[in-house]
N, C-alpha and C positions, 0 to 999 in steps of 0.2 A: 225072701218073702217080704211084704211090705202089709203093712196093720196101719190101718184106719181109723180115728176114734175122734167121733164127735162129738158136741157139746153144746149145750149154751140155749136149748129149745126150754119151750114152758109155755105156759097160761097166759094170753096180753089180752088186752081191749082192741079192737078196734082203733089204730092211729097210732099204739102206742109202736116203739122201736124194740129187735131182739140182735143180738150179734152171736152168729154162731161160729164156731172154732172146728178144726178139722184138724189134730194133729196125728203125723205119722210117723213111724218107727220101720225097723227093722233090716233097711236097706238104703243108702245113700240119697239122698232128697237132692236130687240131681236130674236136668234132663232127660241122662239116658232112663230115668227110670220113672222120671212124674212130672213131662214137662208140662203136660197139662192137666193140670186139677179143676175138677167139676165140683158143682154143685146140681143135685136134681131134686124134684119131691114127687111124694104119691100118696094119693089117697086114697082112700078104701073104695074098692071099684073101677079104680081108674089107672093108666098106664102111667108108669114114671116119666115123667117129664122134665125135660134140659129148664134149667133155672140161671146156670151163669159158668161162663170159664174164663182160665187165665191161665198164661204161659209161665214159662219158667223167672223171666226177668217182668214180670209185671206190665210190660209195654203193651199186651193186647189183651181184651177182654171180650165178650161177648155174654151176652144178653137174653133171654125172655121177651118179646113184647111186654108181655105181662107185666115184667118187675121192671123194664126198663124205669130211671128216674129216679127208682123208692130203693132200691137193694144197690149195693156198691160189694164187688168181688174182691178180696186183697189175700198177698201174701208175704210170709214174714220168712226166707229160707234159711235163716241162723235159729230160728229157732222151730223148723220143719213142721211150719203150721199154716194154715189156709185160712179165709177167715169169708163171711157174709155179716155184710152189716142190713141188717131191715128197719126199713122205717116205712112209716104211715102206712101197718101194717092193714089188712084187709080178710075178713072173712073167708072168703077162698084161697089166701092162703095157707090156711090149713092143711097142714100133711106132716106126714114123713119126711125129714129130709137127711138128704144122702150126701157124702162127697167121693169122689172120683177122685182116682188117678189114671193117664195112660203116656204112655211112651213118646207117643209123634205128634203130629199137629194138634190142632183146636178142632173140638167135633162136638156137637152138640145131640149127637144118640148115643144111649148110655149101652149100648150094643158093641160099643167102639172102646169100651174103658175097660183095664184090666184088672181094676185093684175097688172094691167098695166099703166105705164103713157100713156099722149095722143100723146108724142111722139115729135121730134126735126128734122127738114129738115137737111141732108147732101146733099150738090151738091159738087161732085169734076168735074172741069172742063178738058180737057184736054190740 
């Protein structure tokens, strides 16, 4: 079994930067088992939304329109952690946000993931 646990959400301004953490336990932090880790968000009313992925070796990432430019995906596999860095944060992005794990390629519907954490409040203020 593989456990998810996120971090690093809170209260910002408008513009300002948060960097959120996604670390995992319980099973080998390896391809076979997370080569691709998400990130998604959701807000109250609305469907969960693809926000950013990245593969095992870091070489491919993939995007939001939205966040493209302002959000940068990373990860660190010695220390079986994920990470979103945000900057010139924005009022709608507000939500929930979630990371992902799944097995095989890059996929951007969270339909396709098989591992979630419970998830980190963003509020940007304006």
């Amino acid at each position: 079994q593989v456990q998810l646990v996120e971090s690093g959400g809170g209260l910002v301004q408008a513009g300002d930067s948060l960097r959120l953490s996604c670390a995992a336990s319980g099973r080998t932090f390896s391809t076979s088992v997370m080569n691709a880790m998400g990130w998604f968000r959701q807000s109250p009313g609305s469907e969960r939304e693809f926000v950013a992925v990245i593969n095992f070796s870091g070489s491919s990432t993939y995007y939001a329109d939205s966040v493209k430019g302002r959000f940068t995906i990373s990860r660190d596999n010695a220390k079986n952690t994920v990470y979103l860095q945000m900057n010139s944060l924005k009022p709608e992005d507000t939500a929930v946000y979630f990371c992902a794990a799944r097995r095989g390629i890059l996929r951007r519907a969270a339909n396709d993931y098989d591992y979630w954490g419970q998830g980190t409040q963003v509020t940007v203020s304006s």
